[in-house]
C-alpha positions as a printed NumPy array, in Angstrom:
array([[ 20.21 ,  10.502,  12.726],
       [ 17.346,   9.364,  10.738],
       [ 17.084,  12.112,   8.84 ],
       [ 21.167,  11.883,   7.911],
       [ 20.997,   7.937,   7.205],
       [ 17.696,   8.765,   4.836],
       [ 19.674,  11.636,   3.187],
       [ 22.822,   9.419,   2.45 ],
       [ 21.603,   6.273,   1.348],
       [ 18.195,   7.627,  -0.664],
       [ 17.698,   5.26 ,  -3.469],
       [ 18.371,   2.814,  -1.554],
       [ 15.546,   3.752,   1.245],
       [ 13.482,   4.4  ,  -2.248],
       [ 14.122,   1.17 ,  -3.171],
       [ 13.277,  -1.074,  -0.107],
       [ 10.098,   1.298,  -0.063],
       [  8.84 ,  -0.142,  -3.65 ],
       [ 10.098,  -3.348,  -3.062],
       [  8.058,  -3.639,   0.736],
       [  5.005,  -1.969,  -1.648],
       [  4.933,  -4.362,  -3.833],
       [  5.073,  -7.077,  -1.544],
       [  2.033,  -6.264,   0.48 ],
       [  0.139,  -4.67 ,  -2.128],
       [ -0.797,  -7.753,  -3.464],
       [ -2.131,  -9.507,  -0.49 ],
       [ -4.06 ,  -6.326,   0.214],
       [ -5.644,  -6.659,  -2.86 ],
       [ -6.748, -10.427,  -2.446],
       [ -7.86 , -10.058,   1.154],
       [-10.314,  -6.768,  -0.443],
       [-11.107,  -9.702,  -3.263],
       [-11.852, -12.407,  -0.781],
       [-14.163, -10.404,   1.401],
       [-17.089, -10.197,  -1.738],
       [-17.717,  -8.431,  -4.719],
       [-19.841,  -6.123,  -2.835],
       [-16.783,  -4.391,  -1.673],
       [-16.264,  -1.836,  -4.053],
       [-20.442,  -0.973,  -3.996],
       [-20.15 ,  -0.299,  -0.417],
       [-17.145,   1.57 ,  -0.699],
       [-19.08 ,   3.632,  -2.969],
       [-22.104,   4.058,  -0.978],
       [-19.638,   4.998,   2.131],
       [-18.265,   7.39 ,  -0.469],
       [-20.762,   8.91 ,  -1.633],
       [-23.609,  10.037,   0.464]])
C-alpha cells in the first residue's frame, strides 16, 4: 500500500520531504550553535582519532 501511494503521488511525497527538511534543519542547526563553539572541535577529535 505504501509502496503504491509513494509510487502514485511521488513529487508530491518529494515535496513534503524538502519542505519537512527544511523546517527542522534549521533548528538543528541552532540547537548544534547554542551548545558552544567547541562543537565542531570535538566533533573533529571524535572524528578523527
Amino acid at each position: 500500500m505504501i509502496k503504491t501511494l509513494f509510487s502514485q503521488y511521488k513529487t508530491a511525497v518529494l515535496v513534503i520531504g524538502i519542505i519537512l527538511l527544511l523546517t527542522v534543519y534549521p533548528q538543528i542547526f541552532k540547537i548544534i550553535y547554542m551548545s558552544g563553539r567547541d562543537f565542531g572541535r570535538s566533533l573533529v577529535n571524535a572524528l578523527l582519532p
